[in-house]
C-alpha positions as CSV (number, residue, x, y, z in Angstrom):
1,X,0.0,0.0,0.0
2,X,1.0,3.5,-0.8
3,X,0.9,6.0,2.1
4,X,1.3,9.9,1.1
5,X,0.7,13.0,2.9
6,X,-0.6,16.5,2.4
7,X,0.7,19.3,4.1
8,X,-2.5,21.6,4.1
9,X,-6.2,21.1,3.3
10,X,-5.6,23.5,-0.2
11,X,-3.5,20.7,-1.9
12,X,-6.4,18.2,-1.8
13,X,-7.1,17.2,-5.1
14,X,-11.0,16.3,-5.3
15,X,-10.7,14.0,-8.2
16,X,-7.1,12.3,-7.6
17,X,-9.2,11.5,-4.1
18,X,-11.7,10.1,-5.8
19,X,-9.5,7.5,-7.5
20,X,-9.4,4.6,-5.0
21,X,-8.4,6.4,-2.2
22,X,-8.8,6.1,1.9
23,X,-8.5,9.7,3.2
24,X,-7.2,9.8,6.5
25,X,-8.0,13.9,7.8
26,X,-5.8,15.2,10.8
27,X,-6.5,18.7,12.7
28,X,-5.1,18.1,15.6
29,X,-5.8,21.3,17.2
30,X,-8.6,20.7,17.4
31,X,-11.6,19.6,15.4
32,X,-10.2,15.9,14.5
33,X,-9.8,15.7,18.0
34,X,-12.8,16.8,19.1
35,X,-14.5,14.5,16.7
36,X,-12.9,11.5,18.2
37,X,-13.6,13.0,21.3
38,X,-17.7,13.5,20.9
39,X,-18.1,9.9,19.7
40,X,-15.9,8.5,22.8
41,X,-18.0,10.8,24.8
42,X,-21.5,9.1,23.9
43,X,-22.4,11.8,20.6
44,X,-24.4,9.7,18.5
45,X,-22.9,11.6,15.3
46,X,-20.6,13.9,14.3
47,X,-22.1,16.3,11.3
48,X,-19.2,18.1,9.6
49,X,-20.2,21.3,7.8
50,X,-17.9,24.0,6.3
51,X,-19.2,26.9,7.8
52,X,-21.8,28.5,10.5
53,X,-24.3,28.9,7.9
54,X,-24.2,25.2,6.9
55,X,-24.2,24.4,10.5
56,X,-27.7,26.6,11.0
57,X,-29.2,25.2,7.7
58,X,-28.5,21.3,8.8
59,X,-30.1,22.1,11.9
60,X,-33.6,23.4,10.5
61,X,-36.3,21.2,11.4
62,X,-34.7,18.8,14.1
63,X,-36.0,18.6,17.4
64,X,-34.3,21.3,19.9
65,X,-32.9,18.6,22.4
66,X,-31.8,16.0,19.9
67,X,-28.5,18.3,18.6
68,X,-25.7,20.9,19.6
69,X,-24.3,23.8,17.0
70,X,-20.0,23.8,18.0
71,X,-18.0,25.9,15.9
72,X,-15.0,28.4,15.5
73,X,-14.2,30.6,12.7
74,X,-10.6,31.8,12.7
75,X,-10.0,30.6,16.5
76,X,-13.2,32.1,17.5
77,X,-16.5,30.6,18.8
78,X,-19.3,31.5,16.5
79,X,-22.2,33.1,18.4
80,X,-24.6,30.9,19.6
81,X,-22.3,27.9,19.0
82,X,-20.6,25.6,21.8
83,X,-16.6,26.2,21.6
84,X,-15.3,23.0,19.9
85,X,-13.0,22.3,23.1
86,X,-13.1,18.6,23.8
87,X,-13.2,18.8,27.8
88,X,-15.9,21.6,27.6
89,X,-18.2,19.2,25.1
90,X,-18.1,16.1,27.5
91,X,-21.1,16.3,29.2
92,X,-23.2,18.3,26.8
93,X,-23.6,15.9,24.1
94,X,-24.9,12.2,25.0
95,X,-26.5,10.8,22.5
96,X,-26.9,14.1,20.7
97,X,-25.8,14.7,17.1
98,X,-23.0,17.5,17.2
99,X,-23.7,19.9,14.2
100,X,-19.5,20.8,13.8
101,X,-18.1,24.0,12.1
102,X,-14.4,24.6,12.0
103,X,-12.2,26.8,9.9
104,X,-10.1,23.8,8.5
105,X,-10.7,20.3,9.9
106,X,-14.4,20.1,8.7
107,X,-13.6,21.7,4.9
108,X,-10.9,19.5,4.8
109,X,-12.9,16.2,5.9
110,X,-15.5,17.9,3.0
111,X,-13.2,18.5,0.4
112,X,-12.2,14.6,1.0
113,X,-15.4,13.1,1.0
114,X,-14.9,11.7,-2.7
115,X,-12.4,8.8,-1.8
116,X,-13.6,5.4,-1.0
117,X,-13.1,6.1,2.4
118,X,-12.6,9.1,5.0
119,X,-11.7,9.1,8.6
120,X,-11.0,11.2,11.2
121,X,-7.7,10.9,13.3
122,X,-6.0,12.9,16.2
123,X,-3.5,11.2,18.4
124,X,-6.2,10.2,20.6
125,X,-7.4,7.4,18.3
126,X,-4.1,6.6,15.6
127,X,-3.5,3.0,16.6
128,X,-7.3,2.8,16.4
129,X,-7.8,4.3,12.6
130,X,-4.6,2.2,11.7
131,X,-5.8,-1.1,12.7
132,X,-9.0,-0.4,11.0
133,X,-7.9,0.6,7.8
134,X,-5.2,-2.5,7.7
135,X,-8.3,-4.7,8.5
136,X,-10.4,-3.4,6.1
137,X,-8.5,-2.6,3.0
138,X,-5.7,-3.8,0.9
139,X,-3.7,-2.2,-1.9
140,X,-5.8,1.3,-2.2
141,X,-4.0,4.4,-1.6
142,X,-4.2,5.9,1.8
143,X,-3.6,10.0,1.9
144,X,-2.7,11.5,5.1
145,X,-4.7,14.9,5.1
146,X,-3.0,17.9,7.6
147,X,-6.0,20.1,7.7
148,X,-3.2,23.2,8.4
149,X,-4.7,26.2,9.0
150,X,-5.9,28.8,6.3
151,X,-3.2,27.4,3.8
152,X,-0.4,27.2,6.0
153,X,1.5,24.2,7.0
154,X,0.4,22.9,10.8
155,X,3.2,21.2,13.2
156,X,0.8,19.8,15.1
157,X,-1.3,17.9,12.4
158,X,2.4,16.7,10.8
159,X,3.3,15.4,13.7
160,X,-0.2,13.4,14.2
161,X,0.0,12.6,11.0
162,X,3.2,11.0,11.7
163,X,2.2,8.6,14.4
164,X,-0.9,7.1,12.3
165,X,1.7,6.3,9.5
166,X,3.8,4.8,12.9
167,X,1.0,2.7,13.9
168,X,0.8,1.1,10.3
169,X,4.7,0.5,9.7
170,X,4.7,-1.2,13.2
171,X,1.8,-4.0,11.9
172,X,3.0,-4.1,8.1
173,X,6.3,-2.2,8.1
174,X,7.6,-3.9,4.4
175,X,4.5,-3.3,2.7
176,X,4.5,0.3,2.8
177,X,5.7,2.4,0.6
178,X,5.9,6.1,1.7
179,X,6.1,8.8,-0.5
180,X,8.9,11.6,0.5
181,X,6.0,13.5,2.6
182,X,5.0,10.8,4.6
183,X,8.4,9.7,4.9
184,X,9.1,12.9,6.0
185,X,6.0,12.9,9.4
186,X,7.5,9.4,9.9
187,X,11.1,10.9,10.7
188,X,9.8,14.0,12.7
189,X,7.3,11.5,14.8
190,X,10.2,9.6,15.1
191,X,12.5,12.2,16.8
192,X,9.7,13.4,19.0
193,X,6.9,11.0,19.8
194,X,7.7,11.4,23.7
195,X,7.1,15.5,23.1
196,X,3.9,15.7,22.1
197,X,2.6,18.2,24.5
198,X,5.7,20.4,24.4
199,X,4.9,20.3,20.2
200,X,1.1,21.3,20.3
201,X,1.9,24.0,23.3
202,X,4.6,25.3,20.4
203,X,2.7,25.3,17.4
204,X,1.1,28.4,16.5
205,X,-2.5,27.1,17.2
206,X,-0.8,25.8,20.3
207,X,0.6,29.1,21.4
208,X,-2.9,30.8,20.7
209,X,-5.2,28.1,23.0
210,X,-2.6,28.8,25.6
211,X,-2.9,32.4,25.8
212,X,-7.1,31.8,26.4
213,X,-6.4,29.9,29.1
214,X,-6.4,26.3,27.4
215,X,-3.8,24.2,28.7
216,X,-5.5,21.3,29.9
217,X,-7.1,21.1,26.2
218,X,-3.9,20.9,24.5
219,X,-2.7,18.3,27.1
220,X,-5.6,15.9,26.8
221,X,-5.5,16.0,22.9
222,X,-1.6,15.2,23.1
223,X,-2.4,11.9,24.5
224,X,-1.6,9.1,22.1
225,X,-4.1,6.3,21.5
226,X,-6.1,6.5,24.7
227,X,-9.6,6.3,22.3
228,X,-10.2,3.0,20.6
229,X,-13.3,4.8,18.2
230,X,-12.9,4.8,14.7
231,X,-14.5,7.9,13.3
232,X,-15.6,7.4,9.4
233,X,-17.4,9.7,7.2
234,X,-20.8,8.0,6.0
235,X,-22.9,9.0,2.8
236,X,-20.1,12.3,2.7
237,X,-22.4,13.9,5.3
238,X,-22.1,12.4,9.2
239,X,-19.0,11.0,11.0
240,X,-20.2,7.7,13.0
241,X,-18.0,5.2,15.2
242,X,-17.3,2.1,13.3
């Protein structure tokens, strides 16, 4: 199987994706985290929609108590939204379909929907998406998608993207072949995989949830493989737990 990587949501291709591809979509910090999160957390679904407008329109006509509205736009809750903050969502959404906005992670899990297959990682589920994907397919292409951040290149996503393509070499190391940009998460995982708090605190999105008080965010989505979920995109529209 071939693995390669994308640096940023802009370089997605919708019709290379569609050519028997499994799309795995990283944004670390935070809304691939937060999806993970929701579904561990008893959400019955995860809708991802690429903007607060989409968010209000797939909300019309559903019964007040059976959804939430999260979203950010540019780091910023939307108004009338929930902040799409793991820790702050746990006890909010049971059972509940979570209507999710975010300025990259949801247009990039969007602008992937054409491949055979889309998922949703963070390094709270890797090992989990990994083991999945091995299972289930053989010989497609998988694409690592790093969400970034407004067409800028993400640390944070790279390095998550790194320890998904880890979890695979460890199972089926030989029959992998990794282009030079997966190759490249690989090596960086490689040199840091004890560090991953110290690398989201750095990033830039890092440095930003840390100035609005959100330390113990960034720590909890640093963990690596604590979730055993397996978030897939069905019909192109809802993210379930397969």
């Amino acid at each position: 199987m071939k693995v390669h990587l994308l640096l940023k949501k802009e370089d997605i291709d919708k019709r290379k994706m569609a050519d028997n591809k499994i799309a795995v979509v990283f944004d670390v910090l935070l809304a691939t985290s937060t999806i993970a999160s929701a579904l561990e957390f008893g959400a019955k679904e995860v809708i991802p929609v690429l903007d607060g407008k989409a968010a209000e329109q797939e909300a019309a006509g559903r019964e007040n108590d059976s959804f939430v509205l999260v979203g950010e736009y540019q780091g910023k809750t939307i108004d009338g939204f929930l902040s799409p903050n793991p820790l702050e969502l746990k006890e909010k959404i049971g059972g509940k379909s979570v209507i999710l906005s975010t300025t990259n992670g949801t247009v990039a899990l969007k602008n992937s929907a054409d491949a055979n297959a889309v998922y949703a990682a963070s390094l709270l589920n890797c090992e989990a998406v990994a083991n999945h994907i091995l299972k289930e397919y053989q010989g497609e292409t998988i694409v690592v998608v790093c969400s970034g951040s407004s067409n800028e290149f993400n640390v944070e996503d790279f390095h998550g993207a790194g320890c998904f393509i880890d979890c695979l070499i460890k199972q089926f190391g030989d029959e992998f072949f990794l282009t030079d940009s997966a190759y490249a998460a690989h090596s960086f995982y490689h040199g840091h995989n004890q560090n991953s708090d110290d690398i989201l605190k750095a990033s830039r999105v890092g440095r930003m949830l840390s100035k609005h008080g959100f330390d113990k965010e960034i720590e909890f989505v640093s963990q690596q493989n604590i979730f055993n979920k397996v978030p897939m995109l069905i019909d192109k529209k809802r993210i379930i737990a397969v």
